[in-house]
C-alpha positions as CSV (number, residue, x, y, z in Angstrom):
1,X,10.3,-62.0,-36.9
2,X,12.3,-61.8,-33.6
3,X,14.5,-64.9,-32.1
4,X,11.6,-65.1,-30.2
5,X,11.1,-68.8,-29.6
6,X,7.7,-68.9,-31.2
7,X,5.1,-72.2,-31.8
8,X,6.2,-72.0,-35.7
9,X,9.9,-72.6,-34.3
10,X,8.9,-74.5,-31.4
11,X,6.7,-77.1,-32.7
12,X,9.1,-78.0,-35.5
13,X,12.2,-77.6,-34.0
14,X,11.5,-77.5,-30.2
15,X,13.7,-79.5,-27.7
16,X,12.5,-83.1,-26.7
17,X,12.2,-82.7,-22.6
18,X,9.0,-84.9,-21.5
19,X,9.9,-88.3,-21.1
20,X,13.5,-88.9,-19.9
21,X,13.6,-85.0,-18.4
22,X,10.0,-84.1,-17.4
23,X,16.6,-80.9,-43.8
24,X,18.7,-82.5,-46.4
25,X,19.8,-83.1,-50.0
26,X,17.8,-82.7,-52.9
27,X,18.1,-85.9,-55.6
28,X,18.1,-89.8,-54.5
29,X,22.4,-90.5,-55.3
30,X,22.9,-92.3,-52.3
31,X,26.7,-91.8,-52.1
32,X,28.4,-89.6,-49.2
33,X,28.6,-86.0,-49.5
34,X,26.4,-86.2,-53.2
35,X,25.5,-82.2,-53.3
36,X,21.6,-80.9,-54.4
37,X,23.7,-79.3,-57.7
38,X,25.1,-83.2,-58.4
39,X,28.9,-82.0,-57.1
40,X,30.5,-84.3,-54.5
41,X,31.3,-82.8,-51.3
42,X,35.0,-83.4,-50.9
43,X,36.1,-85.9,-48.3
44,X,37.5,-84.8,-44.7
45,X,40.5,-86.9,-45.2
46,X,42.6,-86.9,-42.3
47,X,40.5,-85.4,-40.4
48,X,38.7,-88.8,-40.0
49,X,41.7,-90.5,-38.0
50,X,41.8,-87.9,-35.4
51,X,42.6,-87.7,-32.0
52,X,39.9,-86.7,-29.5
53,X,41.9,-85.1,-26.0
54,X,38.7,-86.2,-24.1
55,X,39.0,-84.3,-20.5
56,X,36.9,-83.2,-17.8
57,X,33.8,-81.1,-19.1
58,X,33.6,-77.0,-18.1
59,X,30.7,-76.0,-17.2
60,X,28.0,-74.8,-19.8
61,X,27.2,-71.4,-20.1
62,X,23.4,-72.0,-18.7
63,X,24.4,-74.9,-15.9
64,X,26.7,-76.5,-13.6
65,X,29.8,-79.3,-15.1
66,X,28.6,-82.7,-15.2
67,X,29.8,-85.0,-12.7
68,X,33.1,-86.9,-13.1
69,X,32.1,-89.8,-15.1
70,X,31.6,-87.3,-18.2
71,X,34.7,-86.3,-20.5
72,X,34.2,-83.8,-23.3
73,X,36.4,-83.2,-26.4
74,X,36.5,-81.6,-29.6
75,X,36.4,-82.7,-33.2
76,X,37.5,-80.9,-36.4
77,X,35.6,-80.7,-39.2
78,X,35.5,-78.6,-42.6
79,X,34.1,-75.3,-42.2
80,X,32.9,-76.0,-46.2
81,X,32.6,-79.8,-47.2
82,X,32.9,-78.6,-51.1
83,X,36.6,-77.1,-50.0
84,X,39.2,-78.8,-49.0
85,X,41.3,-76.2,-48.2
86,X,38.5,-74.1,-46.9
87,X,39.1,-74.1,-43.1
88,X,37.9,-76.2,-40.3
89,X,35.4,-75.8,-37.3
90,X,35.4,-78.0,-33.7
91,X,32.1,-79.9,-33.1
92,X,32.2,-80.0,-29.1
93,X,31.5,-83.2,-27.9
94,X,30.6,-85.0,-24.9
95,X,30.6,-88.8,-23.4
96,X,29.8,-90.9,-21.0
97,X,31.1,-94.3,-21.2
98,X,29.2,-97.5,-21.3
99,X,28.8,-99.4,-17.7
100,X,29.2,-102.9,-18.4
101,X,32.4,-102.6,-20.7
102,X,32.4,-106.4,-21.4
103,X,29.3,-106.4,-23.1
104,X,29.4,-103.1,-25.0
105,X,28.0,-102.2,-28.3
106,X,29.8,-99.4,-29.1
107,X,28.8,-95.4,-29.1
108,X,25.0,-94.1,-29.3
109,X,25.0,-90.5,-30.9
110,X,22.4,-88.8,-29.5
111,X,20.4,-85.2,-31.0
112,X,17.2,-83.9,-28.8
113,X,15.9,-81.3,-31.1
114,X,16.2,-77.5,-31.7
115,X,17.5,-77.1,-34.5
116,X,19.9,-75.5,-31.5
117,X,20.0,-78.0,-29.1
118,X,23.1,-78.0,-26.9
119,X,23.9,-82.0,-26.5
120,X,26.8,-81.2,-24.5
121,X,24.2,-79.3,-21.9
122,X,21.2,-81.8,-22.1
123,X,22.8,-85.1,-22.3
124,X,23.9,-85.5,-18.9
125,X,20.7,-83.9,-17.5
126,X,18.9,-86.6,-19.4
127,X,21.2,-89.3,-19.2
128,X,19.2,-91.0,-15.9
129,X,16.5,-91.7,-18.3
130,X,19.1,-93.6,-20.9
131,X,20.6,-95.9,-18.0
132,X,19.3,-98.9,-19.6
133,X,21.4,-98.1,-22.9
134,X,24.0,-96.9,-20.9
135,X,25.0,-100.2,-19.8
136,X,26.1,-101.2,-23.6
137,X,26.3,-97.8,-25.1
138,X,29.1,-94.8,-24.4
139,X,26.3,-92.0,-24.6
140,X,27.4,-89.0,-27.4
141,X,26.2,-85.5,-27.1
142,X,27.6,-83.2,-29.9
143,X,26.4,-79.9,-30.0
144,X,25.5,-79.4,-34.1
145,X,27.6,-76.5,-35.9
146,X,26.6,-73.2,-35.7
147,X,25.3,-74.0,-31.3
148,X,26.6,-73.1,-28.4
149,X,30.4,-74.4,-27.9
150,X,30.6,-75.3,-31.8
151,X,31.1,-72.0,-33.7
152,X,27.7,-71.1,-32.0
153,X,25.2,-68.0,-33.7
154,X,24.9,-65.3,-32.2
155,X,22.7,-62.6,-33.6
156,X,21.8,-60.0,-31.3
157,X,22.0,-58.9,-27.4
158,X,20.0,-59.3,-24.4
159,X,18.3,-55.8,-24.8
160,X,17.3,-56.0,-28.3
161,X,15.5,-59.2,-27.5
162,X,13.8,-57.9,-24.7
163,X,13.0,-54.8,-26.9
164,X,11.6,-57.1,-29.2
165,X,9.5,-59.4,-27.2
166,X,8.2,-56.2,-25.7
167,X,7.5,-54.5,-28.7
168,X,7.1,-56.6,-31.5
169,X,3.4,-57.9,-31.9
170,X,3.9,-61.4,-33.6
171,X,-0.1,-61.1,-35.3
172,X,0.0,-57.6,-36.8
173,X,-3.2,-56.2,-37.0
174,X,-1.9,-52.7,-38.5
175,X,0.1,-51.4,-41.0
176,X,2.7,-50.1,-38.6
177,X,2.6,-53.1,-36.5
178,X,3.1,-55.6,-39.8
179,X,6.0,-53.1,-41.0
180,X,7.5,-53.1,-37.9
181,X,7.1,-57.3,-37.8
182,X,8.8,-57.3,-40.9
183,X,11.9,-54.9,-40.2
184,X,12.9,-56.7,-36.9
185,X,12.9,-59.9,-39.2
186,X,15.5,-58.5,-41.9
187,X,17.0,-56.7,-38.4
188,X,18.0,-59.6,-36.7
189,X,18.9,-61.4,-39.7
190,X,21.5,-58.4,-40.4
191,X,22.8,-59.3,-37.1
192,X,23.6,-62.6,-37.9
193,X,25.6,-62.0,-41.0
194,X,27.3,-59.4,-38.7
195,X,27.7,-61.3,-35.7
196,X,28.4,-65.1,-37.4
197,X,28.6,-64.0,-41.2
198,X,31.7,-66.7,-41.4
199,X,29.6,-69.8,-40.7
200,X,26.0,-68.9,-41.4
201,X,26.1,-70.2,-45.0
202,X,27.3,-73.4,-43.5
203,X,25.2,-74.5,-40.8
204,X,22.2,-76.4,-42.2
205,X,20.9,-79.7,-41.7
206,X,23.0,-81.8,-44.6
207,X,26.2,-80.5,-42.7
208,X,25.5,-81.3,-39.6
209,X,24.7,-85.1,-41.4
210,X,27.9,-85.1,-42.4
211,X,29.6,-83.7,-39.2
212,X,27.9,-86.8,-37.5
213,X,29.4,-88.8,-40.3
214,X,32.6,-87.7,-39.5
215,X,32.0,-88.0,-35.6
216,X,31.6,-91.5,-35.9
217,X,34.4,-92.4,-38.0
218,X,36.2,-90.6,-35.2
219,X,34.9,-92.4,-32.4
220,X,36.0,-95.5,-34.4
221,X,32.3,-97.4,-35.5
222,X,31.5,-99.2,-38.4
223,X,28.1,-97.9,-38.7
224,X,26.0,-95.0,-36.6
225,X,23.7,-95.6,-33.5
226,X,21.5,-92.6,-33.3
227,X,18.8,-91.7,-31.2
228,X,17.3,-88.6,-32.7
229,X,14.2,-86.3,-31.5
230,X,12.1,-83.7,-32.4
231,X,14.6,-81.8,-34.9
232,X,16.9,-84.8,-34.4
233,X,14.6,-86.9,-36.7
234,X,15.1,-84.6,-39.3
235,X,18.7,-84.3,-38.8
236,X,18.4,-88.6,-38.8
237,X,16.4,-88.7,-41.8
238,X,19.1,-86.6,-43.4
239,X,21.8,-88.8,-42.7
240,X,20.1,-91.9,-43.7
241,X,19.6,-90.7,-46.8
242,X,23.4,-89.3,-47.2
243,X,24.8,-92.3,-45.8
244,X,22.0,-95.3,-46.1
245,X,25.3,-97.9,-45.6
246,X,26.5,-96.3,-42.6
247,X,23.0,-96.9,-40.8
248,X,23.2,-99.0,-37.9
249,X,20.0,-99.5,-34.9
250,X,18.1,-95.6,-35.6
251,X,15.7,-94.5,-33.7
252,X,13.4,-91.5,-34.8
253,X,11.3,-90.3,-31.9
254,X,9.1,-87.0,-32.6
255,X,8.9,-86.9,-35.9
256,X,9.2,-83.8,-38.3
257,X,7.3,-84.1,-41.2
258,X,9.9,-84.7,-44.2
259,X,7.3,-83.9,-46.9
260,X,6.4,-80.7,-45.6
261,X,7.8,-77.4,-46.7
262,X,7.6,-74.1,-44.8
263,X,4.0,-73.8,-44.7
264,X,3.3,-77.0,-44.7
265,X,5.2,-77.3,-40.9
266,X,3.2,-74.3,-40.0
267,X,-0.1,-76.1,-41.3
268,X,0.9,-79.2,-39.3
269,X,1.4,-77.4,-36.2
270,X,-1.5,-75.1,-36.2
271,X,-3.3,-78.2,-36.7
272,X,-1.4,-80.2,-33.8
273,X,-1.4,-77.6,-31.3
274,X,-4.9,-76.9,-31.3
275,X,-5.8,-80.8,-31.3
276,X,-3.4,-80.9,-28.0
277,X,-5.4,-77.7,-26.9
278,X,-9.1,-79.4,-27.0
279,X,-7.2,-82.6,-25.9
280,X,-6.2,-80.9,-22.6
281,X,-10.1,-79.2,-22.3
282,X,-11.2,-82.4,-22.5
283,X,-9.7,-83.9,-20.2
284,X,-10.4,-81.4,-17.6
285,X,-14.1,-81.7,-18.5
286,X,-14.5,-78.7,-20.5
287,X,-15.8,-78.5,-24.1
288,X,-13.3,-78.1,-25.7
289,X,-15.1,-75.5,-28.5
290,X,-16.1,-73.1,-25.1
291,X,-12.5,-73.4,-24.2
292,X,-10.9,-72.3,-27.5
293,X,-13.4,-69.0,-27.6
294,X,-12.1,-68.4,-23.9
295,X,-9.2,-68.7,-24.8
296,X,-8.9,-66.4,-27.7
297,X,-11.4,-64.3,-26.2
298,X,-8.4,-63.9,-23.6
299,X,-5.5,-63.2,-26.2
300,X,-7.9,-60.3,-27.6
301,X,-7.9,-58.6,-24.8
302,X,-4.1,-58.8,-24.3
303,X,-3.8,-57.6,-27.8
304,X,-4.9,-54.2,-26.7
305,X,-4.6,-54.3,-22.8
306,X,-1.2,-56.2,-21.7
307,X,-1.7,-57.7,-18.2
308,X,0.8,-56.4,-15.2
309,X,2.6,-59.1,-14.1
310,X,4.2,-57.9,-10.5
311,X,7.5,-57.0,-12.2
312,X,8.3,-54.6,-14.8
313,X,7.6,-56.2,-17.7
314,X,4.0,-57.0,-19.0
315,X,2.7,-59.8,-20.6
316,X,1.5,-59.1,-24.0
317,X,-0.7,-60.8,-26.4
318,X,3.2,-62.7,-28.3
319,X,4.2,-63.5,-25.0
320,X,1.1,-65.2,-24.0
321,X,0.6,-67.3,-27.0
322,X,4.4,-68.6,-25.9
323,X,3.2,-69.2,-22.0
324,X,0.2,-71.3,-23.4
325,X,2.6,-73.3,-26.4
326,X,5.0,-74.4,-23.4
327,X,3.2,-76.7,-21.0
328,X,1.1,-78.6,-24.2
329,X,4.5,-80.3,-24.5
330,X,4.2,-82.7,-22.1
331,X,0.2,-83.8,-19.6
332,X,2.3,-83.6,-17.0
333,X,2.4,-79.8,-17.2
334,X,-1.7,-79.1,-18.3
335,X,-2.4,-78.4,-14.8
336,X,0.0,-75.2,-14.7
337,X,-1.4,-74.6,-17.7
338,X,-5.0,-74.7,-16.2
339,X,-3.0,-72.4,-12.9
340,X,-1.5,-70.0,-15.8
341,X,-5.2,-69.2,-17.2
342,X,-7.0,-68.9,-14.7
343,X,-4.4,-66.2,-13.0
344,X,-4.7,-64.0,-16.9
345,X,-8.4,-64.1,-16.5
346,X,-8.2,-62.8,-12.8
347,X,-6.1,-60.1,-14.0
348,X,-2.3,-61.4,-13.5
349,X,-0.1,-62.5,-16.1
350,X,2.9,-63.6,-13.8
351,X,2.5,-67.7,-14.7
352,X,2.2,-67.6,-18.3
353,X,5.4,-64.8,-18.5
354,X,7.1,-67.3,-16.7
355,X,6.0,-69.9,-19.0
356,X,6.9,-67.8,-21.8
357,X,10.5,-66.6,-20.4
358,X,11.4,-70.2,-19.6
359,X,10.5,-71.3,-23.4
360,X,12.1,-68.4,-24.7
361,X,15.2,-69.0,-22.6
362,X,15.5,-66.0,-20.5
363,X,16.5,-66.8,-17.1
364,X,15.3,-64.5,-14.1
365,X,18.3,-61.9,-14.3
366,X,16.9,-61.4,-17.7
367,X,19.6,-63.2,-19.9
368,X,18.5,-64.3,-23.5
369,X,20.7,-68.1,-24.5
370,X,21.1,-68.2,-28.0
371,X,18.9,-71.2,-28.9
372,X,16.9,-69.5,-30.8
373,X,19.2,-67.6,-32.6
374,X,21.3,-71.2,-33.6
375,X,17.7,-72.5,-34.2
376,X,16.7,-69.8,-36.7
377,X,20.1,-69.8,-38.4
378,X,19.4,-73.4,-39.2
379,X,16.1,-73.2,-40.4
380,X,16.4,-70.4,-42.7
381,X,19.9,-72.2,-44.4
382,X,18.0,-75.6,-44.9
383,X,14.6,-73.9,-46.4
384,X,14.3,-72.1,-49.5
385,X,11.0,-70.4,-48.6
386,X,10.8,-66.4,-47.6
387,X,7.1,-65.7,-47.8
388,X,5.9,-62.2,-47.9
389,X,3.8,-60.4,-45.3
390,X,0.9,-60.2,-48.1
391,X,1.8,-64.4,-48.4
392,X,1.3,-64.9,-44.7
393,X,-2.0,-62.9,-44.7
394,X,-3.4,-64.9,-47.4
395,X,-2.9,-68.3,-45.0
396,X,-4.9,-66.4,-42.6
397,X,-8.4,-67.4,-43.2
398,X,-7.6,-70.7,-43.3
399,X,-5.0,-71.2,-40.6
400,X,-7.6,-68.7,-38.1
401,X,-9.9,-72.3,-39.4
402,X,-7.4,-74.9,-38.2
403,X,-6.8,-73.3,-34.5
404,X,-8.0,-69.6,-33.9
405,X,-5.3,-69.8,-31.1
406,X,-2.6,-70.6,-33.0
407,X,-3.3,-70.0,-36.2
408,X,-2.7,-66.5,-37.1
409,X,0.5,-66.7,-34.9
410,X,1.5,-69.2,-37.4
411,X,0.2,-68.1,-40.8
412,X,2.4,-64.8,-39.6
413,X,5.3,-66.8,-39.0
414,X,6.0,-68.1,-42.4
415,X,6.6,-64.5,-43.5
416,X,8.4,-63.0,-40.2
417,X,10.8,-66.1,-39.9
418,X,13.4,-66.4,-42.8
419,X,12.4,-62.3,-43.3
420,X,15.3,-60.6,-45.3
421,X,17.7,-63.5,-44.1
422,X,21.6,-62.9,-45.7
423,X,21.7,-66.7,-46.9
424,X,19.9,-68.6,-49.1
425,X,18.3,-71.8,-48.3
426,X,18.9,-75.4,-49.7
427,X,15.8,-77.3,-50.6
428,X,12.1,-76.7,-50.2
429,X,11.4,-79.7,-47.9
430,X,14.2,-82.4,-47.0
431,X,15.0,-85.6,-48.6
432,X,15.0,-88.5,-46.0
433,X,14.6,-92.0,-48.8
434,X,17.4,-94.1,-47.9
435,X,17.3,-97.2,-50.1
436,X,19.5,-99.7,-48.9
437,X,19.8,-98.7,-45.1
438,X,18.8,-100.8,-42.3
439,X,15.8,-100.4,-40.2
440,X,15.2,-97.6,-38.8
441,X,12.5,-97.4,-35.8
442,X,10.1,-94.4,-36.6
443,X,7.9,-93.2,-33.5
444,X,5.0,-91.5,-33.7
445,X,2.9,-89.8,-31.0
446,X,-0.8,-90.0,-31.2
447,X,-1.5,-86.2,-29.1
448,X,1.9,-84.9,-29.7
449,X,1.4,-80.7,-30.6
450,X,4.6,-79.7,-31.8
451,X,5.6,-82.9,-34.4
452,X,1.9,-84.2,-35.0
453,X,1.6,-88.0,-35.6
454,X,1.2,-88.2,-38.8
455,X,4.9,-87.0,-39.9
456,X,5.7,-90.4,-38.2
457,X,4.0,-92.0,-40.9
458,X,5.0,-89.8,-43.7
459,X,8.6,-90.5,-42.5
460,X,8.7,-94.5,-42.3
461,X,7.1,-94.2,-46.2
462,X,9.5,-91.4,-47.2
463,X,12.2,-93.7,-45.7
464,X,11.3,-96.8,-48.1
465,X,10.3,-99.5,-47.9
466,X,11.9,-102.1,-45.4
467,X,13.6,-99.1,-43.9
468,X,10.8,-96.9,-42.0
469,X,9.5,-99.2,-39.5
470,X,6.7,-97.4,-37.8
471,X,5.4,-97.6,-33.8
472,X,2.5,-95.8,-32.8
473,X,1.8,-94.3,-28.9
474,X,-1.5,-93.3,-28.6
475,X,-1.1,-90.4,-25.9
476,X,-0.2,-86.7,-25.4
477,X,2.7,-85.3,-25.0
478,X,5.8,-84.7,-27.4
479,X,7.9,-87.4,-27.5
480,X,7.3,-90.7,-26.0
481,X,10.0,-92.3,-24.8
482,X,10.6,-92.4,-21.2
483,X,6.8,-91.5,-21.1
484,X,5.3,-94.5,-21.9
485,X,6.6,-98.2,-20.9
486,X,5.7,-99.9,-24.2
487,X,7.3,-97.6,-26.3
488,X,10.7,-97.9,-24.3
489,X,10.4,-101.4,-23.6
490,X,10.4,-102.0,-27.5
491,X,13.3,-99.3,-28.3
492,X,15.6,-100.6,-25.2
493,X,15.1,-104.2,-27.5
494,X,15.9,-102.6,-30.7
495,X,18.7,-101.1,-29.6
496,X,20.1,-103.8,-27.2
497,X,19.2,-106.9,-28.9
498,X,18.1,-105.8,-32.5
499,X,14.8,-106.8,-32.3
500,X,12.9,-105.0,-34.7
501,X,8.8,-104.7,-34.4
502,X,6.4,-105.1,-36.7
503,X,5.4,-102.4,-38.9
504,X,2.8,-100.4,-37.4
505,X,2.8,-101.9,-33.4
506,X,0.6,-99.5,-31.3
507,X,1.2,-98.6,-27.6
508,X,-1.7,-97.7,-25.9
């Protein structure tokens, strides 16, 4: 498919903004750097007694600099771990120091999803919401190789994703429309290798483990602090299994199903996003059955009759499924959802294009970020899977069951995803068992669409046991710290104190 940010993408690998803003190896060797074909990775050497030059941060491509108590830097690390001689890339970092020096901890990476995230843009946005770490922690935003400042992806410009999301129907009902689904798949991946062909073999989930490794050597800790969300609990899980000695207080919060491959995400999310769907119907006192035929009764008609949206551009059937993915992130955000819908059924699509637009990262001069492109780049090097159209339209029937919303958007995005793409991809689904590790805190959402609950339990088992320590929040919403008081009470003691809960606490 296109870089369009799409609920298959999203939901797996969406950023973490409610609360504080409102994969990995094959084979169990537990030593650093142990490759899926047995090699060893070789070690970066010097590079792990560098010297950061931390300075005053420029601003990001998509915002204004952060305010004076934030220094950014730059660390090396191997382009390819198996070479040693192969070539280095700079990770860009960024830090703000802990507020009460005398009692500090030490350094608290931090990763809040994607896969292509920009740390170095979101952590000081969200950094009000970490104050309370803040006080013993130096807060770490890194943005992963292959995103934005660090070797970023780039795959194609703003007018061939516009073309795209103008053109491109995401649930092909045709033979032309699915041929022309699959060629702007294999065409942007042909960017890619054109446009990044130097780092695109290298910028999946096991490296970016070991780039974190790396980072905190750097920074000069025993053992990682890591907050992770969304995609950052797969990135975490990936690192505890590469490096289960180098664990320190983990927090998953979000969490992507590690036993799922390809489909099996796409499954998951189908199933999540139409349980947050009736969720939000139900708690505006509709039935929530009445409200899913509405609703698809509405994306039917935009399949053959885009709605005018005062501007230019139209809003199409793709487009709206992406204004109606958005604001099921977070409760706080159902009643512009509720505004969005009623506006479609009067006749105007203007809310859910701007829906879509801001979750596709356009901004209102009508330039693309690259997110998406990072994000896709990512995906397609972790997973092995590249499903065929006739593949994706066997799921139908039974992912048009799951959610008739989201469904066929999904079953179609298995195939249009990782579509012709110029690098191979590691594993089938990650490996996140890390014998030996310490605790790590495993949060789980009860309502949350894009990384359904019960990946939070698959991870803490996947984990092992005495390592995946599970917490439950029974609420909407993805992500829940910052969003509910329990939940942060009891990760603020972890992280401060070491106070570990018991296995399977629930927040209500």
């Amino acid at each position: 498919m296109v870089a369009h940010a799409r609920a298959g993408s999203l939901a797996a690998a969406a950023l973490l903004l409610t609360g504080v803003l409102a994969g990995c190896e094959d084979g169990t060797d537990d030593k650093p750097g142990r490759r899926a074909d047995g090699s060893t990775a070789s070690s970066p050497g010097p590079l792990a007694s560098q010297h950061l030059d931390w300075t005053r941060c420029e601003a990001p491509e998509d915002g204004e600099a952060p305010g004076s108590e934030w220094r950014c830097a730059t660390v090396q690390v191997p382009l390819d771990y198996a070479k040693s001689k192969g070539g280095t890339i700079g990770i860009a970092l960024i830090r703000k120091e802990a507020t009460d020096t005398s009692k500090r901890l030490g350094s608290m990476l931090f990763n809040f999803g994607g896969p292509g995230g920009s740390g170095v843009s979101i952590l000081p946005r969200a950094a009000a919401g970490y104050a309370t770490l803040n006080s013993r922690y130096d807060l770490v935003g890194f943005d992963p190789r292959g995103v934005a400042r660090s070797a970023g992806v780039r795959c194609r410009d703003d007018k061939a994703q516009e073309k795209a999301y103008r053109n491109v129907d995401m649930t092909p009902d045709t033979a032309a429309e699915e041929t022309a689904f699959m060629a702007d798949g294999a065409d942007f991946g042909a960017g890619c290798a054109r446009l990044s062909g130097k780092v695109l073999p290298y910028v999946g989930t096991t490296n970016a483990a070991r780039d974190m490794d790396l980072i905190r050597q750097v920074l000069g800790d025993e053992k990682l602090t890591y907050f992770g969300m969304s995609y950052g609990t797969e990135l975490g899980g990936t690192y505890a299994h590469l490096f289960p000695a180098k664990v320190g207080r983990t927090v998953l919060d979000a969490v992507v199903d590690p036993t799922a491959d390809a489909t099996g995400h796409a499954r998951n999310q189908a199933t999540g996003f139409q349980r947050a769907l009736e969720n939000y119907f139900k708690d505006r006192g509709e039935d929530p059955e009445a409200g899913t035929r509405r609703v698809t009764a509405l994306l039917k008609r935009l399949d053959a009759d885009p709605l005018p949206t005062g501007t230019d551009r139209e809003l199409n059937q793709s487009l709206a499924i992406t204004g109606i993915v958005l604001p099921l992130y977070s409760k706080d955000d159902w009643p512009t959802l509720t505004r969005a819908l009623e506006e479609a059924e009067d006749g105007s699509g203007a809310t859910l294009l701007q829906l879509a637009d801001s979750y596709n990262g356009r901004d209102e001069n009508g330039h693309y970020d690259t997110q998406n492109h990072s994000q896709r780049a990512i995906s397609c090097a972790d997973g092995k899977a590249r499903p065929t159209a006739a593949e994706a339209k066997a799921l139908l029937p039974e992912f048009e069951k799951l959610s008739p919303v989201f469904g066929p958007f999904l079953a179609w995005d298995t195939a249009g995803w990782c579509s012709g793409w110029p690098v191979k991809g590691e594993h089938d689904d990650p490996e996140a068992s890390a014998p030996g590790a310490g605790p790590i805190l495993v949060v789980g959402t009860t309502g949350d669409p894009a990384t359904p609950y019960e990946g939070a339990r698959r991870m803490a088992d996947e984990l092992g046991e005495g390592v995946g320590v599970l917490l439950s929040n029974e609420g909407e919403g993805h992500g829940a710290y910052g969003g509910s008081s329990c939940v942060t009470s009891t990760v603020d003691s972890y992280f401060l104190d070491g106070k570990v809960p018991a296995d399977g606490k629930t927040c209500s």
